[in-house]
C-alpha positions in Angstrom: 67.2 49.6 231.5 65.4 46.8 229.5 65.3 49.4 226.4 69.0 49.8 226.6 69.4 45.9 227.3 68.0 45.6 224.1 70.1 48.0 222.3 73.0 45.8 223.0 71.7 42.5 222.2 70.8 44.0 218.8 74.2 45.4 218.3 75.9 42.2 219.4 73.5 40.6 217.2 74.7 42.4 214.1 78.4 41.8 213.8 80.9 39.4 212.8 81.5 37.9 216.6 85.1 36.2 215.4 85.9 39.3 214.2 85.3 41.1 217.6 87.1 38.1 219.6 90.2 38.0 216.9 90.1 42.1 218.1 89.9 41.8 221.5 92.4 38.4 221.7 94.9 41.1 219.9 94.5 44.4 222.0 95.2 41.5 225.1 98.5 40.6 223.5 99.6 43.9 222.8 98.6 45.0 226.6 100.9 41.9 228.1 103.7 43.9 226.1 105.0 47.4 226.2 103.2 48.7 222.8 100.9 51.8 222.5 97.6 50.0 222.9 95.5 53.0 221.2 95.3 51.6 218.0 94.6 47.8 219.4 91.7 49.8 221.2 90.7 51.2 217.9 90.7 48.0 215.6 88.3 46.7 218.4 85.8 49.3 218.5 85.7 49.3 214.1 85.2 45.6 214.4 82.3 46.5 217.2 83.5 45.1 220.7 81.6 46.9 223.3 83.4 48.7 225.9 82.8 46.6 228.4 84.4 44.4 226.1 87.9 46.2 225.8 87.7 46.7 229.9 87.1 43.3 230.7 90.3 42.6 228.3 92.3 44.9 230.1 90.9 43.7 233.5 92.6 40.3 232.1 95.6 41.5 231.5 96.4 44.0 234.6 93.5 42.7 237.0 91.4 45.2 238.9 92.6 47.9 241.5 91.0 47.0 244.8 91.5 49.8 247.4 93.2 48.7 250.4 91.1 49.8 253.8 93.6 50.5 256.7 91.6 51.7 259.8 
C-alpha cells in the first residue's frame, strides 16, 4: 500500500497540475451536456489526471448511485 502511495505522489508530482484541472474542469462541462464524453476522458488521461480523478468529476456531475434498502 505505502509503495503504491508513493507511485502516485510521484506521478502527481511530475505533471503540469493546471493542465490536469483545465482537463478535468472540461470533461465536467461536457458531462453537464449531452456530448460523447470519450474524448473529454481521453484529453484527461494525456494531460495525466488519475482515474480517480475523472470519477470523482463525474461523481460531480451525476452524484453517486446509493442503493435503496427496502426490507
Amino acid at each position: 500500500e505505502r509503495s503504491q502511495i508513493a507511485r502516485l505522489e510521484r506521478f502527481k508530482d511530475n505533471r503540469d497540475v493546471e493542465r490536469v484541472r483545465s482537463a478535468l474542469a472540461r470533461l465536467e462541462d461536457a458531462a453537464g451536456g449531452s456530448r460523447n464524453l470519450m474524448e473529454y476522458v481521453l484529453d484527461a488521461v494525456e494531460k495525466k489526471a488519475t482515474l480517480g480523478e475523472i470519477a470523482e468529476s463525474f461523481r460531480r456531475v451525476f452524484g453517486c448511485f446509493e442503493e435503496r434498502i427496502i426490507i
